[in-house]
DSSP file (Angstrom, degrees, kcal/mol; ACC not computed):
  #  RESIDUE AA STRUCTURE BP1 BP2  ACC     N-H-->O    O-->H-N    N-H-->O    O-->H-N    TCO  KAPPA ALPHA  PHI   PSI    X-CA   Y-CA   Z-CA
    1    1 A X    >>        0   0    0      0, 0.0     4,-1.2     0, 0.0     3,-1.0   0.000 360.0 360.0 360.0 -39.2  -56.8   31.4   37.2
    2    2 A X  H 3>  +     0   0    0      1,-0.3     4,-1.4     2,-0.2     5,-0.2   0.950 360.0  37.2 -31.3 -57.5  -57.6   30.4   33.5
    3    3 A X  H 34 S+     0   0    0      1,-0.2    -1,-0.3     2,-0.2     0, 0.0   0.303 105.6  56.7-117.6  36.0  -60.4   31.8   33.5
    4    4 A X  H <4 S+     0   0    0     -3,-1.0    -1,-0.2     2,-0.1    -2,-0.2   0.294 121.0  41.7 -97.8 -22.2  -60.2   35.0   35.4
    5    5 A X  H  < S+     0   0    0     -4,-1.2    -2,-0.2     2,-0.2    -3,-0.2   0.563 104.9  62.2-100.6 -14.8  -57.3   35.5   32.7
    6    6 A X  S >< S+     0   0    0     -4,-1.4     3,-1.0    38,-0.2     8,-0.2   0.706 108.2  46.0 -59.1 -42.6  -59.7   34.0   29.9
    7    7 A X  T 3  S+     0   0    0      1,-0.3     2,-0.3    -5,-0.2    -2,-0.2   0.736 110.5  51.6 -90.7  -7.9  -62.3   37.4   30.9
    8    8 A X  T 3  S+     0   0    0      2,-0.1    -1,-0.3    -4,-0.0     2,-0.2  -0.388 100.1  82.7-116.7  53.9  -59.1   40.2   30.9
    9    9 A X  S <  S-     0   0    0     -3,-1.0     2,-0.1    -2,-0.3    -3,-0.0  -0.800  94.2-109.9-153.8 136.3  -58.2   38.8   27.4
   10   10 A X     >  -     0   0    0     -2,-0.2     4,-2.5     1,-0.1     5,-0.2  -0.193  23.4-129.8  -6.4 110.4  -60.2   40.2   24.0
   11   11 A X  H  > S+     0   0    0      2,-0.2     4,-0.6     1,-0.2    -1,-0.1   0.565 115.0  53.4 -64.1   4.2  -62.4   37.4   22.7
   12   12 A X  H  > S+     0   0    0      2,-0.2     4,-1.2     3,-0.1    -1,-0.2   0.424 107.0  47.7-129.9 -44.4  -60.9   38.2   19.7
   13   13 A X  H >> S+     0   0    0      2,-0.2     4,-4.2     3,-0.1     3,-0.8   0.978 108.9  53.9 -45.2 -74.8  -57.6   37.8   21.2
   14   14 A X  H 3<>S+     0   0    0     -4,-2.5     5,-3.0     1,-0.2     4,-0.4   0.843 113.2  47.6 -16.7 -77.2  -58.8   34.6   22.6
   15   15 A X  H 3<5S+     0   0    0     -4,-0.6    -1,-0.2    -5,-0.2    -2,-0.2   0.460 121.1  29.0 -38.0 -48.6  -59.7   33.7   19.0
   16   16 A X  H <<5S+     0   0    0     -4,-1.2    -1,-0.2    -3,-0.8    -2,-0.2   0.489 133.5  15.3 -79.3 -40.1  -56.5   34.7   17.0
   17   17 A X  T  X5S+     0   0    0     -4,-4.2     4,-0.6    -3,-0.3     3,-0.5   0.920 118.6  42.0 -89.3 -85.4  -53.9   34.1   19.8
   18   18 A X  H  >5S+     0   0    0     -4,-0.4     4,-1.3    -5,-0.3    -3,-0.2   0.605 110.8  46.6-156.2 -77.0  -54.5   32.4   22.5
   19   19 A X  H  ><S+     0   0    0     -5,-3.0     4,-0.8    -6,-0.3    -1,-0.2   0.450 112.3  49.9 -76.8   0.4  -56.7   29.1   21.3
   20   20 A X  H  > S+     0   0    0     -3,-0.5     4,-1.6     2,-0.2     5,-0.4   0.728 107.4  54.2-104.5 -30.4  -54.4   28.1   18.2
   21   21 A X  H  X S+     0   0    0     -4,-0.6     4,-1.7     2,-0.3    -2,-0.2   0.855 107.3  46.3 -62.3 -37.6  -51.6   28.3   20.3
   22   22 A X  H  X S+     0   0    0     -4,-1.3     4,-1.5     1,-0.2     5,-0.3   0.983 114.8  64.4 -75.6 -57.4  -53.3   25.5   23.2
   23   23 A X  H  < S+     0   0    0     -4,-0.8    -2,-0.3     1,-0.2    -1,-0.2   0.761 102.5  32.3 -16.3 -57.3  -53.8   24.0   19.9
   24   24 A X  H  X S+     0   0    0     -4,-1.6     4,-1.1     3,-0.2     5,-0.2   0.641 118.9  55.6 -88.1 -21.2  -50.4   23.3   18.6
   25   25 A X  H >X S+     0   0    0     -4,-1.7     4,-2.0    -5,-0.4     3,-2.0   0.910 111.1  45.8 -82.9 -66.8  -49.0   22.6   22.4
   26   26 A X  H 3< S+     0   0    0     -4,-1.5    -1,-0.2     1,-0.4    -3,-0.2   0.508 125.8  29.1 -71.8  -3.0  -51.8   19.8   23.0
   27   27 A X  H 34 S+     0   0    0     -5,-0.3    -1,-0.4    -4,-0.1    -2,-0.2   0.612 124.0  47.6-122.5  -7.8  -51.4   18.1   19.7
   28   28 A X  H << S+     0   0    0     -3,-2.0    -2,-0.2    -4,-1.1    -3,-0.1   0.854  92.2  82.6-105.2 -16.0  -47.7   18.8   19.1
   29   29 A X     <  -     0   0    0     -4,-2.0     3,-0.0    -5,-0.2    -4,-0.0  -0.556  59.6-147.9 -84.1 150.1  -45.7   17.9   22.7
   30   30 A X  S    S+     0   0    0     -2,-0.1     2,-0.6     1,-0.1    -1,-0.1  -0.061  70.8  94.4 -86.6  15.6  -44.7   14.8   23.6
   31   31 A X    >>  -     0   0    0      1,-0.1     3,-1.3     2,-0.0     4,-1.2  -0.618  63.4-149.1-105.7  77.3  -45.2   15.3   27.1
   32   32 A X  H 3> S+     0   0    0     -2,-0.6     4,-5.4     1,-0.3    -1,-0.1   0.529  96.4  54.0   3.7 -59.1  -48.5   14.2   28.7
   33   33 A X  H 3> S+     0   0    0      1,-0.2     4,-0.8     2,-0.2    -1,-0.3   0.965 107.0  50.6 -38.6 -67.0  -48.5   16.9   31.4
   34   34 A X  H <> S+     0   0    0     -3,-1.3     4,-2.3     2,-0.2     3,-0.3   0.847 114.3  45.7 -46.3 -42.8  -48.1   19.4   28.9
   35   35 A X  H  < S+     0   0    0     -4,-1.2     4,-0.4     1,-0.2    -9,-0.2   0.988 114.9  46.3 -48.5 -58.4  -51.2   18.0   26.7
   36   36 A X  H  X S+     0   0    0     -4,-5.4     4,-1.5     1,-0.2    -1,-0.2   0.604 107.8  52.5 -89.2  19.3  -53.0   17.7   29.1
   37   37 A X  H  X S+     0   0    0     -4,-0.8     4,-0.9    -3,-0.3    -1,-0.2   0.855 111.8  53.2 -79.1 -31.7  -52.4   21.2   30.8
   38   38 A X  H  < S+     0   0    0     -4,-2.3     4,-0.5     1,-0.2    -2,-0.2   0.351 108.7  46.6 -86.0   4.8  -53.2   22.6   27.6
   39   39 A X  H  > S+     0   0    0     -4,-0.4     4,-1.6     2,-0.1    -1,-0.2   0.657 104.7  56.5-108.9 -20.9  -56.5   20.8   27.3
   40   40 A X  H >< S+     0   0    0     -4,-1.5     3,-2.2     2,-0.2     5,-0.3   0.905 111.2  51.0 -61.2 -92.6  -57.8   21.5   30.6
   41   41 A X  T 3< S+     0   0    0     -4,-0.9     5,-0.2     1,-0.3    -1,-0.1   0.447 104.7  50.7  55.2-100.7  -57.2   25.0   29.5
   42   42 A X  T >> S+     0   0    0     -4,-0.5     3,-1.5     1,-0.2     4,-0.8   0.819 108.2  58.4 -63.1 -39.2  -58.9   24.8   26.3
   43   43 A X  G X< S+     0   0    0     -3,-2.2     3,-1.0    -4,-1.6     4,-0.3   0.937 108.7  41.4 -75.5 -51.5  -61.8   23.4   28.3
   44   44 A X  G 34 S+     0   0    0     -4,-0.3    -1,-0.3     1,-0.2    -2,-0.2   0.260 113.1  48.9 -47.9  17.7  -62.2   26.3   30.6
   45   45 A X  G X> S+     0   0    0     -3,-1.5     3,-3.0    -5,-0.3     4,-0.7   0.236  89.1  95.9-129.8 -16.3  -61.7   28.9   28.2
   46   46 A X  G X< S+     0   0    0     -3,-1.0     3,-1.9    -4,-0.8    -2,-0.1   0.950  74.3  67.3 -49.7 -46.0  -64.7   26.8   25.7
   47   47 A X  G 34 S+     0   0    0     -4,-0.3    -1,-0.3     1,-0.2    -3,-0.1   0.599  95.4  54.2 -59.6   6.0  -67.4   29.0   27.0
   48   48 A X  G <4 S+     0   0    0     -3,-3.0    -1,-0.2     2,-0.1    -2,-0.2   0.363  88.5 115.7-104.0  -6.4  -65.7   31.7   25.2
   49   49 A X    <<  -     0   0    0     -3,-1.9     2,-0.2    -4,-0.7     3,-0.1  -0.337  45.5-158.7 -54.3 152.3  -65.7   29.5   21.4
   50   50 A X    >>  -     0   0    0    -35,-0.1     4,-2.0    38,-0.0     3,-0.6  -0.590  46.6 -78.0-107.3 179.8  -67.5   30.8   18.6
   51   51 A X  H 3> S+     0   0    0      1,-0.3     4,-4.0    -2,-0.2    -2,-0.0   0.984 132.6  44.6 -62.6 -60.1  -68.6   28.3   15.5
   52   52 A X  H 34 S+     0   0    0      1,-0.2    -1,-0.3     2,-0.2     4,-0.3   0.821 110.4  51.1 -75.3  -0.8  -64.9   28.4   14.1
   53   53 A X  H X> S+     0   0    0     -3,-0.6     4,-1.4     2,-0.1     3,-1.3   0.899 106.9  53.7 -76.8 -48.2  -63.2   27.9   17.3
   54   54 A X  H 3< S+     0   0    0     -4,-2.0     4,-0.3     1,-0.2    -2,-0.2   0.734 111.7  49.1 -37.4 -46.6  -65.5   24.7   18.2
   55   55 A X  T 3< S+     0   0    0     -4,-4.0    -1,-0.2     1,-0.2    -3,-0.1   0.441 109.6  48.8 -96.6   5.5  -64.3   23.2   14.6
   56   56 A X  T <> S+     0   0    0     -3,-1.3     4,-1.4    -4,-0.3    -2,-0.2   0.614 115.5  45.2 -99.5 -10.3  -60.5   23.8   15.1
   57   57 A X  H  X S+     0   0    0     -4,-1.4     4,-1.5     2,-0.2    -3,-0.2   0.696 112.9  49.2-104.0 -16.1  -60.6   22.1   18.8
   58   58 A X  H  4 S+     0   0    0     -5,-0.4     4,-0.3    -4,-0.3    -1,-0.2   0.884 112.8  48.3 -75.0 -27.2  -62.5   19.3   17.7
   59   59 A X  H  > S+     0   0    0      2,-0.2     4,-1.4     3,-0.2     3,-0.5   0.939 113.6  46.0 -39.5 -69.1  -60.1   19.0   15.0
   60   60 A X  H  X S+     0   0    0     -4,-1.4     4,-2.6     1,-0.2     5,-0.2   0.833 107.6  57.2 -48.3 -58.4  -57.3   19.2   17.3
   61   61 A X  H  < S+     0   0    0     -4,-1.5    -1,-0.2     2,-0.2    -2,-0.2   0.474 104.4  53.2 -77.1  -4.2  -58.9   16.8   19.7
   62   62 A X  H  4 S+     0   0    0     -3,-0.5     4,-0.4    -4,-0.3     3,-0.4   0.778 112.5  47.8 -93.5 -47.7  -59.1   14.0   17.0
   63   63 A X  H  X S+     0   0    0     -4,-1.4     4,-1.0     2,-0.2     3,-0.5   0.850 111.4  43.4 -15.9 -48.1  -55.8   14.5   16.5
   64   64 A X  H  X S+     0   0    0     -4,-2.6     4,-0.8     1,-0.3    -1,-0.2   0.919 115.6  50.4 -77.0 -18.6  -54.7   14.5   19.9
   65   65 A X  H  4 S+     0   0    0     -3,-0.4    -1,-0.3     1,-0.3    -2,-0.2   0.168 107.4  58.6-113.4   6.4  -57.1   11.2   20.6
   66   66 A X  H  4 S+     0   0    0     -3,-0.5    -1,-0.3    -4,-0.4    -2,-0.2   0.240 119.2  28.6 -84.0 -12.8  -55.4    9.4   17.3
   67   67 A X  H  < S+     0   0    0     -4,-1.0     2,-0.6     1,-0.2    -2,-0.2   0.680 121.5  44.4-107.3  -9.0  -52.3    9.6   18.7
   68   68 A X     <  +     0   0    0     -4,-0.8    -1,-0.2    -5,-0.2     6,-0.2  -0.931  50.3 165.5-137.9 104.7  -52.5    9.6   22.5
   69   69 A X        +     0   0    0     -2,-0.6    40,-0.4    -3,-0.1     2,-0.3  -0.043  34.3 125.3-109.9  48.0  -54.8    7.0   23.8
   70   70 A X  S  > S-     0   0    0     39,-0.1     4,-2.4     1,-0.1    -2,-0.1  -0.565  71.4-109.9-120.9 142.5  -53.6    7.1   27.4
   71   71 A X  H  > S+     0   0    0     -2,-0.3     4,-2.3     2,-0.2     5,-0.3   0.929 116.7  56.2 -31.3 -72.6  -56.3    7.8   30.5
   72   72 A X  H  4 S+     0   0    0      2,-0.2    -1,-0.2     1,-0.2    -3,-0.0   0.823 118.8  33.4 -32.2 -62.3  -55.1   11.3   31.4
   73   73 A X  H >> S+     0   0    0      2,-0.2     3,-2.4     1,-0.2     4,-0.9   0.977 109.4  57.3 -46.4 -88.9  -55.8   12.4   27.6
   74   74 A X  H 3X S+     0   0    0     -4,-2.4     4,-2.8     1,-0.3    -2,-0.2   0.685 117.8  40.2 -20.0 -64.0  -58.8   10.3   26.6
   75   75 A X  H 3< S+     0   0    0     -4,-2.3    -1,-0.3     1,-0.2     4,-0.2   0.283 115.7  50.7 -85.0   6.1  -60.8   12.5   30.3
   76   76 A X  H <4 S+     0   0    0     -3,-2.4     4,-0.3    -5,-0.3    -1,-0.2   0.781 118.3  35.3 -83.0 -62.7  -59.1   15.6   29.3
   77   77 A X  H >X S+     0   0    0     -4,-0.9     4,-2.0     1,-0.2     3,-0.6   0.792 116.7  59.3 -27.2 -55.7  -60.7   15.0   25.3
   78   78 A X  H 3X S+     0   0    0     -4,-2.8     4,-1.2     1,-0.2    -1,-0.2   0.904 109.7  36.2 -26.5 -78.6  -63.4   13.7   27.2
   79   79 A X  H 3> S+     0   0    0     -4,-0.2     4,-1.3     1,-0.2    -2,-0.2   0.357 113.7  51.6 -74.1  -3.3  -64.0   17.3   29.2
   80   80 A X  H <> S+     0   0    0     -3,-0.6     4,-1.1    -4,-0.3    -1,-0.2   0.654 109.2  50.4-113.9 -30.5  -63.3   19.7   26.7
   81   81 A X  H  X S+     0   0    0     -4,-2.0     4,-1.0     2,-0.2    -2,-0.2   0.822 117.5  45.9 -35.4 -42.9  -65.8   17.8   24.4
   82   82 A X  H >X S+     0   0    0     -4,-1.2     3,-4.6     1,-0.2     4,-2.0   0.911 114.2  46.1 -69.2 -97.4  -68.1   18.1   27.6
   83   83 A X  H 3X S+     0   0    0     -4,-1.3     4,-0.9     1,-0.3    -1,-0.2   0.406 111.7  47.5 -29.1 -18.1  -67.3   21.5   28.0
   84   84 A X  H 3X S+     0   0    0     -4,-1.1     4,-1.6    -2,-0.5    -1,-0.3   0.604 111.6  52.5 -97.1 -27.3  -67.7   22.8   24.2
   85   85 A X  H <X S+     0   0    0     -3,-4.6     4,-0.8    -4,-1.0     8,-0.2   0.754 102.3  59.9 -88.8 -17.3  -71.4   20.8   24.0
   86   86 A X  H  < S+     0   0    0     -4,-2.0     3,-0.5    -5,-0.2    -2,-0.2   0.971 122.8  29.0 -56.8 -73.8  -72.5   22.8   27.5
   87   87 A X  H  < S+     0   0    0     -4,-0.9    -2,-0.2     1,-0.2    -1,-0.2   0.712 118.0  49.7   3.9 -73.0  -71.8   25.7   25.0
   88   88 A X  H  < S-     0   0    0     -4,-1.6     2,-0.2     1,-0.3    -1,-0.2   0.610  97.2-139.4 -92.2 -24.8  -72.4   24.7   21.7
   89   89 A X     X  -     0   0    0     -4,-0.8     4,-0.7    -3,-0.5    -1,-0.3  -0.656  45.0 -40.0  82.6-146.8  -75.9   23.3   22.4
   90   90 A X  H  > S+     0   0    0     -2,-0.2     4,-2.8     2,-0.2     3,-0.4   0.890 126.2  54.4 -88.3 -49.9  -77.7   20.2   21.1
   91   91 A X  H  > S+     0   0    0      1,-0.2     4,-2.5     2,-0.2    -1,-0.1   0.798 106.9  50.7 -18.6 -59.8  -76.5   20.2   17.4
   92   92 A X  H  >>S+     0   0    0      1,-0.2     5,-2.3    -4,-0.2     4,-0.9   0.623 111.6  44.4 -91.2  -9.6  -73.3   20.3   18.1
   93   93 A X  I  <>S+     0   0    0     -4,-0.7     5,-2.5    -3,-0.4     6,-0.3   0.676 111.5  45.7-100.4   4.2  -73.2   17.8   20.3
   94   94 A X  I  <>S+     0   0    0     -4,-2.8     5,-1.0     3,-0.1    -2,-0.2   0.921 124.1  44.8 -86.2 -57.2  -75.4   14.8   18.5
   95   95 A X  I  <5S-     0   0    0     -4,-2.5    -3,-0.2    -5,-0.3    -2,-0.2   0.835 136.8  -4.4 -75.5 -31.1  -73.1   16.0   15.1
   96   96 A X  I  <5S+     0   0    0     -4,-0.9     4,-0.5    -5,-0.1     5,-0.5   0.700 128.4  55.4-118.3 -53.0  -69.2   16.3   16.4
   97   97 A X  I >><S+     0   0    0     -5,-2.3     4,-2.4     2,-0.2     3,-2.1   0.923 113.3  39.4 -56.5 -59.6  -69.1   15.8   20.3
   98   98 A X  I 3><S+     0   0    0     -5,-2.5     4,-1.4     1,-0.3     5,-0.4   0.986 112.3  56.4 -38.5 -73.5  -70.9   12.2   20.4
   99   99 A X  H 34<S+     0   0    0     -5,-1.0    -1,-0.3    -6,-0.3    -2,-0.2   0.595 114.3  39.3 -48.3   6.5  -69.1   11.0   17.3
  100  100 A X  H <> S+     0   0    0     -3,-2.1     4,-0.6    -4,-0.5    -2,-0.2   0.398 118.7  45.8-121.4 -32.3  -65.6   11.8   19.0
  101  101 A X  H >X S+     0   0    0     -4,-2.4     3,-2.4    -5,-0.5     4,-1.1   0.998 100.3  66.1 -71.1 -53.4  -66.4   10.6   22.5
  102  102 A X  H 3X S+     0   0    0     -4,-1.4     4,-0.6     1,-0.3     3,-0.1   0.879 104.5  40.4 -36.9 -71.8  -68.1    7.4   21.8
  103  103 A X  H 34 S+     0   0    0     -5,-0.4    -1,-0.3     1,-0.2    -2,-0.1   0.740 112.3  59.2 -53.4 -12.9  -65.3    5.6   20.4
  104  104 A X  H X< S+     0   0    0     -3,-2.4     3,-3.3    -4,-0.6    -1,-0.2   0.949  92.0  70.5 -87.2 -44.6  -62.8    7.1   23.2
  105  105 A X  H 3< S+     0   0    0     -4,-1.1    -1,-0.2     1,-0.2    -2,-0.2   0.614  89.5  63.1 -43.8 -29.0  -64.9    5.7   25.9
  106  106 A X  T 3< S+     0   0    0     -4,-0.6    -1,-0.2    -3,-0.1     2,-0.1  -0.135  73.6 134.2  20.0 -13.6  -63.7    2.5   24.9
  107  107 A X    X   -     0   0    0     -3,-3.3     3,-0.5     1,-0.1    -3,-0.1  -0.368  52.2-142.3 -66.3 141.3  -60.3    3.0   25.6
  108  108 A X  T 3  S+     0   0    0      1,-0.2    -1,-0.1    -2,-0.1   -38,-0.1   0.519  99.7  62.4 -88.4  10.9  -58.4    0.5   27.4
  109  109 A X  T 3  S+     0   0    0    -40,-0.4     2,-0.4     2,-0.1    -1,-0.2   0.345  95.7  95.5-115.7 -15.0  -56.0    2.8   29.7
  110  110 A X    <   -     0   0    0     -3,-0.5     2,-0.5   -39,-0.1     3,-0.0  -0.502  61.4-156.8 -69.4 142.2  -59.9    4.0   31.3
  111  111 A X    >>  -     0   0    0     -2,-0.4     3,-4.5     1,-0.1     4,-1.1  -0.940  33.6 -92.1-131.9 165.1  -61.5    2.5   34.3
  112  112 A X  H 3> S+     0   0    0     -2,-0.5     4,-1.3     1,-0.4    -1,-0.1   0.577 124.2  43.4 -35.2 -56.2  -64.9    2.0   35.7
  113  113 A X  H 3> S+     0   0    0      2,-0.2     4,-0.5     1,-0.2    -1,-0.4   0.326 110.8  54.3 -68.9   3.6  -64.7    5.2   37.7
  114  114 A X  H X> S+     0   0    0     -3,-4.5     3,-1.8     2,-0.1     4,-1.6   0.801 111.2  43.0 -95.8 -67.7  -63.2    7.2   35.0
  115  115 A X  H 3< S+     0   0    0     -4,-1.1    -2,-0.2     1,-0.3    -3,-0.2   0.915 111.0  60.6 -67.2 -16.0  -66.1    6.3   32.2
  116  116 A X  H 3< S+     0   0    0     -4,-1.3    -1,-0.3    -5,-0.4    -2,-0.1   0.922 114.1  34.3 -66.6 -24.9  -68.7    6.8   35.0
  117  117 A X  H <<        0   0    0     -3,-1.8    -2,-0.2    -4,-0.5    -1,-0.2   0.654 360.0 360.0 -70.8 -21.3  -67.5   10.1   35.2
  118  118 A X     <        0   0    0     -4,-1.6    -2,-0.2   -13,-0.1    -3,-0.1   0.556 360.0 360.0 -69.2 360.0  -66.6   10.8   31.5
């Protein structure tokens, strides 16, 4: 539904509206759910990023992954990192994605089958 509602929205919309707002709900609620509704989200809506959209959700997503080290989060962080380096190409993921995943794999609220899939 995201992203049937991502393609009848303005990339420019997208850009302006849309992705700083999934921005301030996934780093500013206290609710898990909420985070992580808004990061799945972000992660289907990624193929739609340009250069400055890519460096406010990585932003965001060191934010969200210094304060919330919890499973749910960490594979949500996890997938929109994933989802932005499908994107973004090789660049962006040996310079930003790697350096933000590594250290979350590492989390202690993950298990076996979770980092085999992150």
């Amino acid at each position: 539904q995201v992203i049937a509602a991502a393609h009848k929205v303005t990339p420019e919309t997208l850009r302006i509206s849309v992705v700083p707002l999934l921005h301030r709900t996934a780093v500013d609620t206290t609710a898990a759910a909420v985070r992580v509704n808004a990061l799945v989200a972000l992660g289907k809506i990624a193929p739609c990023f340009t250069v400055p959209e890519f460096d406010a959700t990585l932003d965001a997503l060191r934010r969200i992954a210094a304060n919330d080290n919890g499973a749910a989060t960490v594979m949500c962080v996890l997938g929109v990192a994933d989802a932005m380096g499908k994107v973004g190409g090789v660049g962006l993921i040996a310079s930003r994605c790697l350096p933000l995943a590594c250290p979350l794999m590492l989390a202690p609220g993950l298990n076996r089958a979770q980092i085999g899939t992150a």
